[in-house]
C-alpha positions in Angstrom: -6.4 -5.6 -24.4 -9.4 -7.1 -26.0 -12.4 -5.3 -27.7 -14.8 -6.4 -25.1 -12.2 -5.0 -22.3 -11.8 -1.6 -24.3 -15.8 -1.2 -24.3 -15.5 -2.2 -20.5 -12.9 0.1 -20.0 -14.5 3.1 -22.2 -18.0 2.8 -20.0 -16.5 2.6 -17.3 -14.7 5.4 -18.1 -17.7 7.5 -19.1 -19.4 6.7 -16.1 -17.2 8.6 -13.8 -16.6 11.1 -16.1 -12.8 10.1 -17.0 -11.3 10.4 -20.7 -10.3 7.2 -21.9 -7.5 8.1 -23.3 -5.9 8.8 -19.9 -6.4 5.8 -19.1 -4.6 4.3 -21.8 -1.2 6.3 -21.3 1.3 4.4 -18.9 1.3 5.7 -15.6 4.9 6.3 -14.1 3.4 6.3 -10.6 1.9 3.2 -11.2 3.0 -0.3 -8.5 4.9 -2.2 -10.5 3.7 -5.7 -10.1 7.0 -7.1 -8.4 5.7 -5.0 -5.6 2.6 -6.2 -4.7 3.1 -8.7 -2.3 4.9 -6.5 -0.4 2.1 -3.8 -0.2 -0.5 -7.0 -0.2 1.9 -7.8 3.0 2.1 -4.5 4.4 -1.9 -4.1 4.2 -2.6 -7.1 6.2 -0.3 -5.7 9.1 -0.8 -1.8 8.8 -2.8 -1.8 12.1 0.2 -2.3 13.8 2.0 1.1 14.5 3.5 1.8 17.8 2.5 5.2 18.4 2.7 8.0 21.1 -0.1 10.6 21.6 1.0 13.9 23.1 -0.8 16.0 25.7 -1.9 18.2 22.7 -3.3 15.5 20.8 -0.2 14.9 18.3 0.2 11.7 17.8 3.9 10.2 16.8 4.2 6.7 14.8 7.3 5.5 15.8 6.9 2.4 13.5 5.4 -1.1 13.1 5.4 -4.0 16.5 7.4 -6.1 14.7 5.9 -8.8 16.8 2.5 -8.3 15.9 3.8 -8.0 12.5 5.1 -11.3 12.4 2.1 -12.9 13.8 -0.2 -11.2 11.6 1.7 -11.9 8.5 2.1 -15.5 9.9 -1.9 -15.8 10.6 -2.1 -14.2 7.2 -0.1 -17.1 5.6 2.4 -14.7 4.5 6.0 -16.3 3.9 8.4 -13.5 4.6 11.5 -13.3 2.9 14.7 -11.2 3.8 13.4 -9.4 0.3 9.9 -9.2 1.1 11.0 -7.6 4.3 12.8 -5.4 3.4 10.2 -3.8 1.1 8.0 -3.8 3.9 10.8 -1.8 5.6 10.6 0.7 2.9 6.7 0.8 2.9 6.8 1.4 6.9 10.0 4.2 6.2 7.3 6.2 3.6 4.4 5.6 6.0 5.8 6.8 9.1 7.4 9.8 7.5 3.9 10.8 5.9 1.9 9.9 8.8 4.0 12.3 11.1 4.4 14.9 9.0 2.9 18.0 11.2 
């Protein structure tokens, strides 16, 4: 990282109140960068949950339409690969579970 980027990074970092220093450490939570198409690809689809709503206002996400999946991603000029999909198979798995926990 450069001088200019460190002062960039230090006000910004004083700006919302955030020691710098944190921001330096590696974060082990972080996306690792062979991962962001696949969120970039899950994003530009995540409107796309099948769901059920019950009577007392619970609603279930049973997962993605996978055919308004593929057109989106397809609008979205999004080449799907067997990989690619199957991370956004693992993005939907951690979605669903967190959006129907109770």
């Amino acid at each position: 990282m450069g001088r200019a980027a460190e002062d960039t990074l230090a006000e910004d970092a004083a700006f919302w109140g955030i020691d710098p220093a944190l921001l330096s450490q590696p974060q082990e939570d972080a996306l690792w960068p062979d991962h962001i198409p696949a969120l970039e690809a899950f994003l530009a689809v995540q409107t796309q949950w099948a769901t059920v709503v019950y009577p007392m206002g619970q609603t279930l996400h049973q997962g993605l339409r996978y055919e308004g999946v593929e057109a989106g991603l397809r609008m979205a000029g999004i080449e799907v690969t067997p990989a690619l999909w199957g991370q956004i198979r693992l993005i939907e798995a951690g979605a669903k579970e967190a959006l129907n926990e109770v």
